[in-house]
C-alpha positions as CSV (number, residue, x, y, z in Angstrom):
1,X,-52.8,-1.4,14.6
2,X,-52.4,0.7,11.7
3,X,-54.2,1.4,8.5
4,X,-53.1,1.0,4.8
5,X,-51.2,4.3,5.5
6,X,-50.4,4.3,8.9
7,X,-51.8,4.6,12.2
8,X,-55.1,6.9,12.5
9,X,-55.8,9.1,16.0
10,X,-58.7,10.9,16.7
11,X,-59.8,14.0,18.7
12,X,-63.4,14.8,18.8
13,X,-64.5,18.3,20.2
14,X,-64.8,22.1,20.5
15,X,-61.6,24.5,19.1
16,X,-61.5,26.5,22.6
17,X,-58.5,27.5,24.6
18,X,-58.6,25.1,27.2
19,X,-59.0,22.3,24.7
20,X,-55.4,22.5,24.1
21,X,-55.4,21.7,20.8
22,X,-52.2,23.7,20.1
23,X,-50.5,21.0,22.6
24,X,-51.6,18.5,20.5
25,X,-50.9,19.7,17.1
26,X,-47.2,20.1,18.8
27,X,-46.8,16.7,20.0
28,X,-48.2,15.7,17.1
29,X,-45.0,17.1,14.8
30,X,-43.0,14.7,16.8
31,X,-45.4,11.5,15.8
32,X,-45.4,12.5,12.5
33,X,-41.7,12.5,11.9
34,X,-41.7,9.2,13.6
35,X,-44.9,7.5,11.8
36,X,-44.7,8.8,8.4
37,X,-48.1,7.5,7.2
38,X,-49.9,8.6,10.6
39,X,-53.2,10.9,10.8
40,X,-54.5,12.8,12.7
41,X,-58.1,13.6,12.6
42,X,-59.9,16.4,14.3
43,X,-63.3,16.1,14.4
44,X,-65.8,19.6,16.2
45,X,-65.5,23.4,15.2
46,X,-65.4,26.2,17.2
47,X,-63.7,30.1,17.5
48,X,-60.0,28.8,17.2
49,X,-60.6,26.0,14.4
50,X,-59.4,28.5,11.3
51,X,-56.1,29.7,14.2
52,X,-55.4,25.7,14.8
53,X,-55.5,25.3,10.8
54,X,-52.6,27.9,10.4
55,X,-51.0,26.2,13.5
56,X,-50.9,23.2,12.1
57,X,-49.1,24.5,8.6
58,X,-46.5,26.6,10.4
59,X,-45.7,23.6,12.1
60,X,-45.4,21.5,9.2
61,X,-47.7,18.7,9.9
62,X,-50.6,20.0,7.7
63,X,-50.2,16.9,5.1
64,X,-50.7,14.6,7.9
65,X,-53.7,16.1,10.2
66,X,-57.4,16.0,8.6
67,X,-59.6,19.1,10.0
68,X,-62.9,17.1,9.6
69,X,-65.4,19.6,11.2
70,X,-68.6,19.1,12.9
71,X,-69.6,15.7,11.6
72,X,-72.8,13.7,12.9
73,X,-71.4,10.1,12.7
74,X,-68.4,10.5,15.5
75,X,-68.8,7.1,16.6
76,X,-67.4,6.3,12.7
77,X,-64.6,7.9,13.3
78,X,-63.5,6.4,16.5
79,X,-64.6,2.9,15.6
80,X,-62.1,3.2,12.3
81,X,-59.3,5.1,14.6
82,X,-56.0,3.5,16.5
83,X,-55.9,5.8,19.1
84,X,-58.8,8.9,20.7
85,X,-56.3,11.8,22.3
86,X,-58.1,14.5,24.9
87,X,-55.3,17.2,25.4
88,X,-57.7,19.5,27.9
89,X,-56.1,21.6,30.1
90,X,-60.0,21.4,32.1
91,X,-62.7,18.9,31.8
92,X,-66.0,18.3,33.9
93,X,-67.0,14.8,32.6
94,X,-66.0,14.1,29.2
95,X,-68.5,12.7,27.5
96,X,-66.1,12.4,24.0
97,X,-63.7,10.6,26.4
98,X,-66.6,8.0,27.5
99,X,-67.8,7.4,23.6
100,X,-64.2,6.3,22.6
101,X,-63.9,4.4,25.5
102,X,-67.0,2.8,24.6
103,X,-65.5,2.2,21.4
104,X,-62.6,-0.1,22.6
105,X,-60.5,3.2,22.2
106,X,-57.0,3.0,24.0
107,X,-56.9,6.9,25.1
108,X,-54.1,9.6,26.2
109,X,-55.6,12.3,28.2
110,X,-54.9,14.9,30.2
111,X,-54.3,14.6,34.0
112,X,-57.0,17.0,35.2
113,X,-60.8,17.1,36.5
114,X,-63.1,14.6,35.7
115,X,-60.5,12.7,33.3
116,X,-58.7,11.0,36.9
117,X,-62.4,10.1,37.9
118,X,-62.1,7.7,34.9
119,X,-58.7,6.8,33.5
120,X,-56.2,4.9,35.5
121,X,-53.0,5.9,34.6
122,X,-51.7,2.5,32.1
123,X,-54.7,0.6,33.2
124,X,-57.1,2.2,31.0
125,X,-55.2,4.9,29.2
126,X,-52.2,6.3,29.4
127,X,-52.1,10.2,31.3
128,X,-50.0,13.5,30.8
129,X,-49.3,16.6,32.1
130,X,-51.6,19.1,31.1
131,X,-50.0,21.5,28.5
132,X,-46.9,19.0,28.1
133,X,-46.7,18.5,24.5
134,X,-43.6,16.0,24.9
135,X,-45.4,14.2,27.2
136,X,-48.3,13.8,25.1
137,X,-46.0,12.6,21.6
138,X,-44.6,10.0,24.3
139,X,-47.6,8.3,25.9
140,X,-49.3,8.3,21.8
141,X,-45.8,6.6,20.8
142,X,-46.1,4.6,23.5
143,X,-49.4,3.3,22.3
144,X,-48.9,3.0,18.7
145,X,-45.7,0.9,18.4
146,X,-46.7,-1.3,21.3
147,X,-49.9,-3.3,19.9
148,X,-50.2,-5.4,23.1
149,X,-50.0,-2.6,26.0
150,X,-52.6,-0.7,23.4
151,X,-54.8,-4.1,23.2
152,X,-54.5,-4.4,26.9
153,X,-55.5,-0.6,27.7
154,X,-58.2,-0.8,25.0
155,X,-59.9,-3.5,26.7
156,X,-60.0,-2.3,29.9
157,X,-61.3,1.2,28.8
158,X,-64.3,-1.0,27.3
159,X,-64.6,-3.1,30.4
160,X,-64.7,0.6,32.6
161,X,-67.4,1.9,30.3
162,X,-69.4,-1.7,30.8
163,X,-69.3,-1.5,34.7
164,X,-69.2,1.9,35.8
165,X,-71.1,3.8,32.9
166,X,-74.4,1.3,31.3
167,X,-77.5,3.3,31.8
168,X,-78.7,0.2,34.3
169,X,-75.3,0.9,36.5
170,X,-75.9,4.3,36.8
171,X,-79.7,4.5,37.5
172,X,-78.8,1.7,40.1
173,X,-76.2,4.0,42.0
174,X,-78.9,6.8,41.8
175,X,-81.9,4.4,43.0
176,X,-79.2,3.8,45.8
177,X,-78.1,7.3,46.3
178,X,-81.8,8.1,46.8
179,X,-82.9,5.3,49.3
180,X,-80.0,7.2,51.3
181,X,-81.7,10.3,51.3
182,X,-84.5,9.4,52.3
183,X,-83.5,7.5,55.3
């Protein structure tokens, strides 16, 4: 589960406040002490990118996180990752959370919103706090030095995406929804 230098994790999405990307560059100094050739790779732009950048150096962990800006190929990115992380402290339906699932992603997300609608606690990710930096360094650790819980969450985050998010599944439950409204 890791690349020539280490294990790769992925974040894909806007630098706003209640991204919580400040948790995760935290939790991340942890991982990085403990996975030396680790990355972390932070994929979107927004008003707090350049404040995350100087975050990141104060912290230490600069060598070891990529800033990769708005970039058009996101599905490249989580298809060569180990591991997508969504550190929100509020989400509707996250769509970047769905596309690395889809990707055979094992995830770590935040217990909020729409994230419960979708991940099952060690079943198809692994869940934290929101805002629990600690908790977040644990549940990535978790993932990356235990290749067969990781395999095992991995697949069943690409089994969810199969049966509860295909284009056919969902125009089904609105074709269903419908025939009940019109009763």
């Amino acid at each position: 589960m890791s690349h020539e230098t280490g294990p790769v994790v992925v974040y894909s999405g806007r630098f706003i406040a209640c991204k919580a990307i400040d948790v995760l560059l935290t939790a991340w100094q942890t991982i990085a002490s403990a996975y030396p050739g680790a990355r972390l790779v932070l994929l979107g732009g927004g008003p707090l990118l350049e404040e995350m950048k100087v975050l990141a150096g104060q912290l230490g962990i600069g060598q070891s996180v990529l800033f990769a800006g708005h970039v058009s190929n996101v599905a490249d990115y989580l298809r060569a990752a180990d591991l997508f992380v969504l550190p929100s402290l509020q989400e509707g339906m996250p769509n970047t959370l769905l596309e690395a699932m889809a990707c055979g992603l094992p995830v770590v997300a935040t217990r909020i919103g729409g994230v419960v609608d979708i991940v099952r606690d060690g079943e198809n990710g692994l869940l934290v706090g929101p805002g629990d930096p600690a908790g977040m360094s644990v549940a990535i650790g978790r993932l990356l030095q235990d290749p067969v819980l990781a395999q095992r969450i991995s697949s069943s985050a690409l089994e969810t995406i199969k049966d509860s998010y295909r284009l056919d599944s969902i125009v089904l439950r609105y074709i269903d929804l419908l025939g009940t409204l019109s009763s």
